[in-house]
C-alpha positions as CSV (number, residue, x, y, z in Angstrom):
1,X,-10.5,5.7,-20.9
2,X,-10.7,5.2,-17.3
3,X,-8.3,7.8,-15.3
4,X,-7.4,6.8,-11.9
5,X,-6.9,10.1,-9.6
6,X,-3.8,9.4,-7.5
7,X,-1.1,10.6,-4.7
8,X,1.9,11.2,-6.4
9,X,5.2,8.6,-6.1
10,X,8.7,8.4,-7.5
11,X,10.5,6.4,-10.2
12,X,10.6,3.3,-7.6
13,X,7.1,3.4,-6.4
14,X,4.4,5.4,-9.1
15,X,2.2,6.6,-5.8
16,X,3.8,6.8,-2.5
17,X,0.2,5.2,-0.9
18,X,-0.3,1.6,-0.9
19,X,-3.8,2.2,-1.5
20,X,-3.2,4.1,-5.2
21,X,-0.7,1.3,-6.2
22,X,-2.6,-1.7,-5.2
23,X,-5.2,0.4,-7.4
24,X,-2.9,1.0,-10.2
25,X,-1.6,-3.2,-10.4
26,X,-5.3,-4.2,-10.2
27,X,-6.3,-1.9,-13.3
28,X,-3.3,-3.5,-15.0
29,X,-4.4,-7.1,-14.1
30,X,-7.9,-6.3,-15.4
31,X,-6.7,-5.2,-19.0
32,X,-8.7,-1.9,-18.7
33,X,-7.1,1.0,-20.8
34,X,-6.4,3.7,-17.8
35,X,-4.3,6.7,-17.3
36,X,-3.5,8.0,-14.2
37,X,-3.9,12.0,-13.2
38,X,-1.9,12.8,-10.0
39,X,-3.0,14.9,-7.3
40,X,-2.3,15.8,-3.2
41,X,-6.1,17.6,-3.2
42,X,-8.2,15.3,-1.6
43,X,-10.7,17.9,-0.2
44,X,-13.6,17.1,-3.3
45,X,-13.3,13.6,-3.4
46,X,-15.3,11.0,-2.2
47,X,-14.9,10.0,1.7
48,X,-11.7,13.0,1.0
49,X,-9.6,9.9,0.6
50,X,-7.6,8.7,-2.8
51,X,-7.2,6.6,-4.9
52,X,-10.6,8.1,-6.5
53,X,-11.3,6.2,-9.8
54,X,-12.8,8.7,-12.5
55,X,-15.3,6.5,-15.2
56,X,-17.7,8.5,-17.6
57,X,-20.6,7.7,-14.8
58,X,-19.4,7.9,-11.4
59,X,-16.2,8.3,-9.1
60,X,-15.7,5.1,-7.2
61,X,-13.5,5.5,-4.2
62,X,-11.4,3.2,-2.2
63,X,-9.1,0.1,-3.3
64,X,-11.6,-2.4,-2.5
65,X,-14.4,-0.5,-4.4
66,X,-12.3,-0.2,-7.4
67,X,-11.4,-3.8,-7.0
68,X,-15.3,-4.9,-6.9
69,X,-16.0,-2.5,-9.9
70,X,-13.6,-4.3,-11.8
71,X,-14.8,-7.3,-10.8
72,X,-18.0,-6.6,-11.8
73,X,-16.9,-5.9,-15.4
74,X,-15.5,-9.3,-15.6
75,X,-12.0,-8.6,-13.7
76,X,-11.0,-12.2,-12.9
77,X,-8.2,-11.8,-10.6
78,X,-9.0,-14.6,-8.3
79,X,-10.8,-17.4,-10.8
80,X,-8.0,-19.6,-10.1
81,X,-8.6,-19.8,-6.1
82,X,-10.8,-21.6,-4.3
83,X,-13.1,-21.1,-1.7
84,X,-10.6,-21.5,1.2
85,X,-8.1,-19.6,-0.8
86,X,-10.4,-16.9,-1.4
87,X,-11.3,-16.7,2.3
88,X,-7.6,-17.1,3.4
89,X,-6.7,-14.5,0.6
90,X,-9.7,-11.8,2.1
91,X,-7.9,-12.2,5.5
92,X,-4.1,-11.7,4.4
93,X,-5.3,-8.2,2.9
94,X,-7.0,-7.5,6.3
95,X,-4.0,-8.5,8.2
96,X,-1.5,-6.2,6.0
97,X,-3.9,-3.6,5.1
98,X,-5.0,-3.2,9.3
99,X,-1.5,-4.5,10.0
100,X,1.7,-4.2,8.5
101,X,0.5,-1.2,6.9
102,X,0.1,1.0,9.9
103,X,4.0,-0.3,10.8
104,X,4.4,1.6,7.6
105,X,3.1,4.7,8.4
106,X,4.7,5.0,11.9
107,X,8.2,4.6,10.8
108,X,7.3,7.3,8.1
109,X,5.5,10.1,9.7
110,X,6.5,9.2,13.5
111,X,10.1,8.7,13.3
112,X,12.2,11.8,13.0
113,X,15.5,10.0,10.8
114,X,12.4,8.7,8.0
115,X,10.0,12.3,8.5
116,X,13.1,14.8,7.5
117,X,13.3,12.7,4.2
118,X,9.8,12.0,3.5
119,X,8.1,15.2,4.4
120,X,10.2,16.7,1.1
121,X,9.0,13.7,-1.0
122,X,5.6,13.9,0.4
123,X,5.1,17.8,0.0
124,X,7.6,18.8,-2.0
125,X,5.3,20.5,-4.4
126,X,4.0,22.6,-1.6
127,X,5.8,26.8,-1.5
128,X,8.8,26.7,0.8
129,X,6.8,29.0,3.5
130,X,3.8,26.9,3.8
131,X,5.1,24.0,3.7
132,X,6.6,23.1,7.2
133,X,3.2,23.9,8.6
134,X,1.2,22.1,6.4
135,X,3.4,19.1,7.0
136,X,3.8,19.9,10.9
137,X,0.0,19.8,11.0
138,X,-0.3,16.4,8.8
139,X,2.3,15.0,11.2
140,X,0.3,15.7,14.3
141,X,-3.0,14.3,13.0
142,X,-1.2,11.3,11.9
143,X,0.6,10.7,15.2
144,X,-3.0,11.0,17.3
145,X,-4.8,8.3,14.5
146,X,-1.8,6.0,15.4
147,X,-2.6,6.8,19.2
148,X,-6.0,6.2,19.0
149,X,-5.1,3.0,16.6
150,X,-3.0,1.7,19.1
151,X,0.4,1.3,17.4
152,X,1.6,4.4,18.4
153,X,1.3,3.0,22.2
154,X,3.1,0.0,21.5
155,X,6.5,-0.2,22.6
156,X,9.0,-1.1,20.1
157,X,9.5,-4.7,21.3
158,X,5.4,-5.4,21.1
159,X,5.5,-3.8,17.5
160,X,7.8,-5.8,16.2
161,X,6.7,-8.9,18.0
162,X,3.4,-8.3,16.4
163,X,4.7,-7.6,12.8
164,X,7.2,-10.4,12.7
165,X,3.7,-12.5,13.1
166,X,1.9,-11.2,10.2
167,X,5.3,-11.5,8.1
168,X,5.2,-15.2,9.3
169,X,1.7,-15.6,8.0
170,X,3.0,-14.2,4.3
171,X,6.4,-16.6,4.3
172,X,4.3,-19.2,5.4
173,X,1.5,-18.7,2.5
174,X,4.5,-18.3,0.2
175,X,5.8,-21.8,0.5
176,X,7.8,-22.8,-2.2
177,X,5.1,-21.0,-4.7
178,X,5.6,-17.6,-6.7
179,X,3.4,-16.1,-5.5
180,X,1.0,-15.8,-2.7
181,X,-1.8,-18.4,-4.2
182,X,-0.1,-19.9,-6.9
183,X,2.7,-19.4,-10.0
184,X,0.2,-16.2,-11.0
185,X,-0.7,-12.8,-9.4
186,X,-3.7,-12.6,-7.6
187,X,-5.4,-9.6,-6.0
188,X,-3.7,-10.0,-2.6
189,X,-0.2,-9.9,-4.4
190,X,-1.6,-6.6,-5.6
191,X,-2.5,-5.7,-1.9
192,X,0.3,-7.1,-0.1
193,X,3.5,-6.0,-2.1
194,X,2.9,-2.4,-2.1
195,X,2.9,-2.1,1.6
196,X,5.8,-4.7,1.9
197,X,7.5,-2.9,-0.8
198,X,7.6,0.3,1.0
199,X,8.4,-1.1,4.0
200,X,11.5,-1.8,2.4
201,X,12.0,0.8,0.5
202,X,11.8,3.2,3.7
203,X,14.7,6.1,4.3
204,X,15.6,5.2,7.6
205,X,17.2,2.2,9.2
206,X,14.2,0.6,11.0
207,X,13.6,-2.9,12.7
208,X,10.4,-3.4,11.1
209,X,12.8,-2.6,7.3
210,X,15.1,-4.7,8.5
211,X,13.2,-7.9,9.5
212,X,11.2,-7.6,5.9
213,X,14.7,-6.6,4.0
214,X,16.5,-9.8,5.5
215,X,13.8,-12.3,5.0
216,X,15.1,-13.9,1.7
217,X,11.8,-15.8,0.4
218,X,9.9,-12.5,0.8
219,X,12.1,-10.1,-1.0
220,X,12.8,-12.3,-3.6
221,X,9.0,-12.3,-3.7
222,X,9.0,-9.1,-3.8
223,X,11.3,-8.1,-6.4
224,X,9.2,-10.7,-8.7
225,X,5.8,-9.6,-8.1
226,X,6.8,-5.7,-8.1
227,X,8.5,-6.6,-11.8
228,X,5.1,-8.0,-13.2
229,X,2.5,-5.9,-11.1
230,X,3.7,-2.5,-11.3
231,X,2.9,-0.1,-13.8
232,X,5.3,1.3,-16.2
């Protein structure tokens, strides 16, 4: 069995990273038997990064690695696109993976209504005296990536500006279909509704929530594909 090392979630979202869930709806899709094995210790895996999946030769790291592994072992989660769709499909992950997603984490580690929540959720399992420092100190390094990103430099008017385009790109790939390439699931509906999921899903009142929350063709999207892709 294939055992798929993850960062823990709740009963809403089974990992709190997009990254493990995209993981976890592709090993679904692919029919493998799996079992996931939770964890917040990233310090011995590979590129110190997770989702990490465990097979009895190797530990493959990264979504897209896990993805092409899959693939390889006759994974056909895109057999019914074509060539442009493929290639239009390869750049809607960029754009919400290097997009979106970093929306995602600013509104969660950067603003201080959505942090007092999530830094509980996030490292709750953590003893009550270290844990405010080890959180502080995750905060910080995540607020000076986002700075050196970019994001973090934006003013809220150019974020959302920006955003509201890439959500544009995903209503408009929709169309009147159910999902993103067709009437079936495809690997970028197992890349794309995580991050727009949590979006959603945040603690906090944000714009960026609000303009995906209010946008009627992508959360009914949303609520269909997170029915069918997420694991039970």
């Amino acid at each position: 069995m294939l055992t798929l090392l993850s960062f823990p979630g709740d009963d809403r979202h089974p990992s709190f990273s997009p990254f493990c869930l995209k993981a976890m709806c592709l090993l679904d899709m692919s029919g493998e038997d799996w079992e996931p094995s939770f964890t917040t210790d990233t310090s011995k895996m590979p590129y110190r990064r997770l989702p990490v999946l465990k097979t009895a030769e190797a530990l493959i790291p990264d979504s897209g690695r896990i993805q092409a592994w899959l693939e390889e072992r006759g994974a056909g989660f895109d057999e019914s696109l074509t060539a442009g769709e493929r290639a239009h499909s390869h750049a809607l992950v960029r754009m919400v993976e290097d997009g979106l997603r970093y929306g995602l984490v600013h509104d969660r580690w950067l603003r201080d209504e959505c942090w007092e929540v999530l830094r509980d959720r996030f490292f709750g399992e953590l003893p009550a005296p270290l844990r405010g420092t080890i959180a502080g100190t995750a905060r910080k390094r995540i607020r000076r990536m986002l700075e050196m990103q970019g994001i973090a430099r934006f003013s809220e008017a150019d974020r959302l500006s920006a955003m509201a385009r890439d959500l544009e790109a995903i209503r408009n790939t929709l169309g009147n279909t159910g999902y993103l390439f067709g009437p079936a699931p495809s690997s970028a509906d197992a890349a794309v509704v995580p991050v727009l999921d949590m979006i959603r899903a945040l603690p906090c009142e944000t714009e960026l929530r609000t303009l995906v929350r209010d946008d009627d063709r992508i959360a009914a999207y949303l609520d269909r594909a997170a029915a069918v892709l997420y694991p039970s």
